[in-house]
N, C-alpha and C positions, 0 to 999 in steps of 0.2 A: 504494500500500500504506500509508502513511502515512495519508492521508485516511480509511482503514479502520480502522486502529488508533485514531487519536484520536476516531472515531467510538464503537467499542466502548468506550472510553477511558471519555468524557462520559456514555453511556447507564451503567455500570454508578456513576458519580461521583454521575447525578443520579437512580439509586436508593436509592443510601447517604441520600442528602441525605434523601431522600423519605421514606427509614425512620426517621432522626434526630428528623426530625417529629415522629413518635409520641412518640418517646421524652421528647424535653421538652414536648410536651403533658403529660405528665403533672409535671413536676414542682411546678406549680400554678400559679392564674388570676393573671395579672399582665400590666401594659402592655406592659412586656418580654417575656415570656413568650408573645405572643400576636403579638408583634411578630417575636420570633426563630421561633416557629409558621411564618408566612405568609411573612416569608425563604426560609425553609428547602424551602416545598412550593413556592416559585415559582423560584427555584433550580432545586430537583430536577425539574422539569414542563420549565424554560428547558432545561435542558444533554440533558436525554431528547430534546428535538425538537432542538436541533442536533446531537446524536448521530446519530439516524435521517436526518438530512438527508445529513450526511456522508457514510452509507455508503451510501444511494441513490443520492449523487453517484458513487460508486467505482466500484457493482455499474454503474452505466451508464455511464461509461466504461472498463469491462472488457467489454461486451456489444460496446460499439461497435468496441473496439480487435480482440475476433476476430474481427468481420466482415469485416474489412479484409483 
């Protein structure tokens, strides 16, 4: 259950992040600003896929455990 929760945990973390993006894209074109840009969406893309990892891990071993 655990491994579940900080699964949905990371996917909903590395949506925020993903939506953050947007938001200082706009504050305007700069080194920094382009730099905290491609942080932010490679962040939020990184914690989405170990999010979904985790709870693929979970749901199969809850498949496996009622077989048993």
């Amino acid at each position: 259950m655990k491994k579940l929760k900080t699964g949905i945990t990371l996917i909903v973390l590395g949506n925020v992040l993903y939506v953050s993006k947007d938001f200082f894209a706009n504050i305007g074109s700069s080194a920094f600003g382009d730099f905290t840009e491609g942080f932010l969406l490679g962040m939020g893309v990184g914690l989405n896929v170990i999010g979904i990892i985790l709870v693929f891990i979970h749901l199969d071993r809850e498949a496996k455990k009622d077989q048993q």
